[in-house]
N, C-alpha and C positions, 0 to 999 in steps of 0.2 A: 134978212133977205136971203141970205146963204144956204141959214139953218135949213131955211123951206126947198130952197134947190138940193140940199144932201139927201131932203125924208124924200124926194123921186129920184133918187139916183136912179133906180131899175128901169122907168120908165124913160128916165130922158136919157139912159145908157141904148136903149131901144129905138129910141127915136133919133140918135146920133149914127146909131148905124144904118137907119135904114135911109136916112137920106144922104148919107154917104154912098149907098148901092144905086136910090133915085138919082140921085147928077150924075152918076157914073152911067146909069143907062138913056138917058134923058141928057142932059146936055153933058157929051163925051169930051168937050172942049174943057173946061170948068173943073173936070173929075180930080185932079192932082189940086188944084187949089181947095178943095173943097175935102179932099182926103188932108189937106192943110191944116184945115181949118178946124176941122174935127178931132184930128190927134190934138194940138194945140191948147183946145178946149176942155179936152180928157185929159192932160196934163196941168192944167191949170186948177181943175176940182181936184186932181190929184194932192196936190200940193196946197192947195188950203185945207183938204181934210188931213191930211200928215200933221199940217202946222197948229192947227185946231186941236187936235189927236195930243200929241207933246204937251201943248197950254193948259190942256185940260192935267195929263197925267202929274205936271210938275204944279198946277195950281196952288197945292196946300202944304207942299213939302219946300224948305231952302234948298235949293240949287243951283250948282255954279250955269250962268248962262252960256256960258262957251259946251257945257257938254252938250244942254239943250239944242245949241244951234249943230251939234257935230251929229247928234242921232237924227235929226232932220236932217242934213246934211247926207248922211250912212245911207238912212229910208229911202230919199230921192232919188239918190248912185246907184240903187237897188230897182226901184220901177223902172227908171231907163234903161238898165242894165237889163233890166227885166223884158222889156219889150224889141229894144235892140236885137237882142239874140232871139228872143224869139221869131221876129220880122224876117233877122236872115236867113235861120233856119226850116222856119214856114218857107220862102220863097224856093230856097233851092231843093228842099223836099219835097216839096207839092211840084216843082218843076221835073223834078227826076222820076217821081209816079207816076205823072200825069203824062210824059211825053209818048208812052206808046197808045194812049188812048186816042180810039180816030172819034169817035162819036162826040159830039161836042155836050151836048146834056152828060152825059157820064161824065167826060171830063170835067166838067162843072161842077155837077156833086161831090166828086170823087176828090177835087181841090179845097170843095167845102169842108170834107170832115174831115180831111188828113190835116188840112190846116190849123184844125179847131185841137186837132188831137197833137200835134207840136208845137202850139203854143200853151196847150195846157201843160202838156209834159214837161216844157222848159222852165212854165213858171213854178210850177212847183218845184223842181230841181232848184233854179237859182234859189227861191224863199226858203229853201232849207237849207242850203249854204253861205247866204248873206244874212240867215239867224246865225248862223253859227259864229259869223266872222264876229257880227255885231254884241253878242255874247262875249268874245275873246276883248273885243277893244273893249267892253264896259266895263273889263274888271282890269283893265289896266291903270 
């Protein structure tokens, strides 16, 4: 059942956000539960494709189970971590660009891409740092 939910990630990554944007404009009450409910969700496929990911790589090879559980373990501290820093620094960067804008569609766009363009930038910064770390512990 999973396997079939992972081969649409794209799509149902698509459709996670956009009714995430729908309750947000459409029932404004809801919009925080519903921004809940969808990180939640994204975390959740997160972490069974990590776990999956691992089961598969250590399938055929003996290994100790405590590392297996420790580089799940690394992986998972890494997307939180991941998204964390990005969320903060999206919010107050988009907030510090955006506060001289009077026009409200500009602003809007303007918080769209900058957003998109600090969370991209952070994750790839962290994923190349938490390789790095995760490189250092595995040959310890």
């Amino acid at each position: 059942m999973f396997a079939n939910l992972l081969r649409y990630w794209t799509p149902l990554s698509i459709i996670l956000i956009l009714v995430l944007f729908a309750g947000a404009f459409f029932v404004p009450v809801w919009a925080n539960a519903i921004a809940l409910a969808v990180v939640l969700l994204s975390l959740s496929i997160a972490a069974y494709s990590i776990v999956h990911k691992h089961i598969r790589l250590h399938q055929g090879k003996p290994t100790n189970k405590i590392k297996t559980a420790r580089n799940i373990l690394l992986e998972m501290t890494g997307i939180l971590l991941a998204m964390l820093m990005a969320g903060l620094l999206g919010r107050y960067g988009v907030g510090t660009i955006t506060g001289q804008i009077d026009n409200e569609l500009m602003k809007l766009i303007v918080g769209i891409i900058m957003g998109m363009l600090i969370g991209l930038t952070t994750g790839v910064v962290i994923q190349r740092a938490w390789g790095r770390l995760v490189e250092i512990s595995e040959s310890l």
